[in-house]
C-alpha positions in Angstrom: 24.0 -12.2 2.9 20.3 -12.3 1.9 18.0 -10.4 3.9 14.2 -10.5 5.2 12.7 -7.7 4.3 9.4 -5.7 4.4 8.0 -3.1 1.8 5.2 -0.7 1.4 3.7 -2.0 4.2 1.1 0.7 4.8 -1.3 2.0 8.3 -3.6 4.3 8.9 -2.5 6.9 11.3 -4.4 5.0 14.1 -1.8 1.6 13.2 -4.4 -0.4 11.1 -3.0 -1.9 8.6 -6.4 -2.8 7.6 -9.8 -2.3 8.6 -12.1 -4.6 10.2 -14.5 -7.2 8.3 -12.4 -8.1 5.8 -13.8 -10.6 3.6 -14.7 -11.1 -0.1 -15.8 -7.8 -0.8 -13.3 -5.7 1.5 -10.3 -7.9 1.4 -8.3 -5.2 3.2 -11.6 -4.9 5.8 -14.2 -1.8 6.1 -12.3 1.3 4.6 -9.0 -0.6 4.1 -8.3 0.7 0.5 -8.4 3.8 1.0 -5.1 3.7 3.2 -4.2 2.1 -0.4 -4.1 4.6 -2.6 -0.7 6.3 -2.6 0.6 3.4 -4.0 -2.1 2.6 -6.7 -1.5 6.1 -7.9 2.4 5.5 -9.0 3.7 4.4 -12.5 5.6 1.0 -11.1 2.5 -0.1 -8.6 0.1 0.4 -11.6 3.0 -1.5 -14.5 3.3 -4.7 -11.9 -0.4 -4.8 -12.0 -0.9 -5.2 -15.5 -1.9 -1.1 -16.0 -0.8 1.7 -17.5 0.0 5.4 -16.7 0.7 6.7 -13.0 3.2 9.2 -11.3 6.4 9.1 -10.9 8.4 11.0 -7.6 8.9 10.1 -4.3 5.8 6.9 -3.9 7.0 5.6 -6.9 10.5 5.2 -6.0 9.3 3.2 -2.8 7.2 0.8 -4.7 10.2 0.2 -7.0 12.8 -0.2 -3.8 10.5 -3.3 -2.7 11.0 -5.1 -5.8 14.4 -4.8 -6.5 16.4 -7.9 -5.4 13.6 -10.3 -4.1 13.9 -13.8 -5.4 10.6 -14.9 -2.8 8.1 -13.4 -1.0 6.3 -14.8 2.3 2.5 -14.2 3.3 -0.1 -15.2 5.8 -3.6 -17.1 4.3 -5.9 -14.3 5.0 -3.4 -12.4 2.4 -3.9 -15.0 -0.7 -7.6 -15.3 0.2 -11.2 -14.8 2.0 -11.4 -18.3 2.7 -11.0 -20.1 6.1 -10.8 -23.6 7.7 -9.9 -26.2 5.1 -9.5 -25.9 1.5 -12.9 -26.4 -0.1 -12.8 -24.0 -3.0 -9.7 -25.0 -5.3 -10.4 -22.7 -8.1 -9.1 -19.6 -5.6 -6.0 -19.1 -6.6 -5.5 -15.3 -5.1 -7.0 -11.8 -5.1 -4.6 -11.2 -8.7 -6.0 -13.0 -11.5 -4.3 -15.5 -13.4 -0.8 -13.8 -13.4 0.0 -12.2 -10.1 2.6 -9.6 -9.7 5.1 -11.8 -7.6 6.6 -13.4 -10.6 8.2 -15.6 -8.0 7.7 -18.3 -5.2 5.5 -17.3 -2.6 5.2 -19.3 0.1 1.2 -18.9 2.1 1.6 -19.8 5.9 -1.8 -21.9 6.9 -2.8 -25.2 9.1 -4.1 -26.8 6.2 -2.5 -28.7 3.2 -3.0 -27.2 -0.4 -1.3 -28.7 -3.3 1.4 -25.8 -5.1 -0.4 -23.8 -7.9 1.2 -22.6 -10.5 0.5 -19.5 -11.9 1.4 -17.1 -15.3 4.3 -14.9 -15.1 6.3 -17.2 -13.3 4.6 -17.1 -9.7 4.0 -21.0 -8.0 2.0 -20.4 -4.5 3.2 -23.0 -2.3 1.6 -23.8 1.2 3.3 -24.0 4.4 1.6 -26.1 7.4 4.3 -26.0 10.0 5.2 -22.5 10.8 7.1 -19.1 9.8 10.2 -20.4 10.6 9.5 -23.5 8.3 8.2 -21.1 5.1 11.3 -18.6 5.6 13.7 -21.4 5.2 12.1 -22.4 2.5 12.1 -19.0 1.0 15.2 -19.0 1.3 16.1 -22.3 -0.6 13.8 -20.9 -3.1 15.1 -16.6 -3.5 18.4 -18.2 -4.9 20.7 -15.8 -3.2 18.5 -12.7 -3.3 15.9 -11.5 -0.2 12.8 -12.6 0.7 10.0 -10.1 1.3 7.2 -10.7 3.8 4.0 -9.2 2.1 1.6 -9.5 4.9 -0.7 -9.6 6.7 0.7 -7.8 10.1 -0.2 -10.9 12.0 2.3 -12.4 9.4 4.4 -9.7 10.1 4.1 -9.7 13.6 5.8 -13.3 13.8 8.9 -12.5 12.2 9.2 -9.6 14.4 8.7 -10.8 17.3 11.6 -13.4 16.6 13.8 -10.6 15.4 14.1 -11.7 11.7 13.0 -8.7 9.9 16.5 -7.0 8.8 14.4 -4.1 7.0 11.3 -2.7 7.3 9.5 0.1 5.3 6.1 1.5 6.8 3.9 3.6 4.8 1.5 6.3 6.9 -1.8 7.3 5.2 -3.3 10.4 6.8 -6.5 8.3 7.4 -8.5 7.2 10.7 -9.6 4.0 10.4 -10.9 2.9 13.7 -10.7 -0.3 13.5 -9.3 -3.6 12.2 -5.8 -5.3 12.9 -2.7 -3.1 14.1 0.7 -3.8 12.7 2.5 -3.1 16.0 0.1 -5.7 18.4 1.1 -8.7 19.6 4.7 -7.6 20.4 6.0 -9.2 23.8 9.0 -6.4 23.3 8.2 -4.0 20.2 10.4 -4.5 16.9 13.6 -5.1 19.0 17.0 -4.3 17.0 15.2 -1.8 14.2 15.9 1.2 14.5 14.2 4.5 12.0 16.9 5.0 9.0 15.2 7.5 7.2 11.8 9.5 7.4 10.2 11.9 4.7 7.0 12.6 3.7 5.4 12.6 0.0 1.9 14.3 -0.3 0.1 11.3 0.1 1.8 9.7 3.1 5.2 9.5 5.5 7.4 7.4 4.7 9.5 5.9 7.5 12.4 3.3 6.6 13.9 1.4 9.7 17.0 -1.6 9.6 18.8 -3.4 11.9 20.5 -1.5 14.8 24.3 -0.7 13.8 23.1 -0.7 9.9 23.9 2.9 8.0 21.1 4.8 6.0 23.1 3.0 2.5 23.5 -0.3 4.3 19.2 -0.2 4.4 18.7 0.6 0.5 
């Protein structure tokens, strides 16, 4: 059965998933790339993005885990874009250039309608005006049978928690303070109810910690 899932999300050790003031020229907020750069470093981050080299090992095989099987991938605006209120710029069309690295439907929660834009490589944004529960059924529609990743933000990520739909979850720890900005465990009337930690090891760049649904095996997750 297809599953929701979460991948190289990653916090500072403080719980920001990124830092505050995000805008235009800090789209992840004050300091936020830095809790970035484990993943930039490795071999399939850097091939996804259009770049070569990077290292292989332990980060790498992460980045790789949270593409295989995903047929669509859910996000909330502040994700695809620096932009707020309604839609006056229509040439933004993402922080990735003309051929993101979805290669997929991704489906943008906001309150305001947006015509679908199609992009190279076979990525179509679509935008969803009437909820999470609205764009995960629709991601589903879309994955054909295969999962559907929620990319972020952690307010994003925070709703599907909350309503216990996340069936995994992998959480990257950078060994940075950021002190500020938007925590990926806020907001939660119960905490991540029915996940429970399936595995937990450490590269030299950050902890790793993989959590499923409660009853799942350590196999069942990957």
């Amino acid at each position: 059965m297809p599953k929701l899932r979460v991948h190289n999300l990653t916090i500072s050790l403080d719980g920001y998933a990124a830092g505050p003031n995000q805008g235009l020229d800090n789209p992840m907020g004050i300091g936020g790339m830095k809790i970035h750069e484990w993943a930039i470093a490795t071999r399939s981050w850097r091939a996804l993005h259009g770049m070569k080299g990077g290292e292989k090992g332990l980060d790498n095989q992460f980045i790789e885990l949270g593409e295989l099987n995903i047929g669509a991938t859910i996000m909330g605006r502040n994700m695809f874009g620096p932009i707020r209120g309604p839609w006056t710029d229509e040439d933004w069309k993402g922080w990735w250039g003309d051929d993101p690295p979805f290669r997929h439907p991704v489906f943008v929660l906001t309150n305001f309608d947006r015509e679908s834009i199609k992009m190279k490589g076979g990525t179509t944004f679509h935008f969803v005006t009437d909820g999470f529960a609205s764009a995960l059924e629709q991601a589903f529609d879309a994955a054909n049978g295969e999962d559907i990743r929620v990319g972020g933000g952690p307010i994003t990520i925070q709703q599907y928690l909350n309503a216990g739909l996340i069936d995994e979850m992998h959480v990257a720890i950078a060994p940075i303070l950021l002190g500020g900005g938007t925590r990926l465990f806020d907001n939660l009337s119960d905490g991540p109810i029915g996940l429970e930690c399936v595995e937990f090891v450490s590269s030299p760049t950050v902890v790793h910690a993989r959590f499923a649904r409660s009853g799942a095996s350590s196999t069942d997750a990957k």
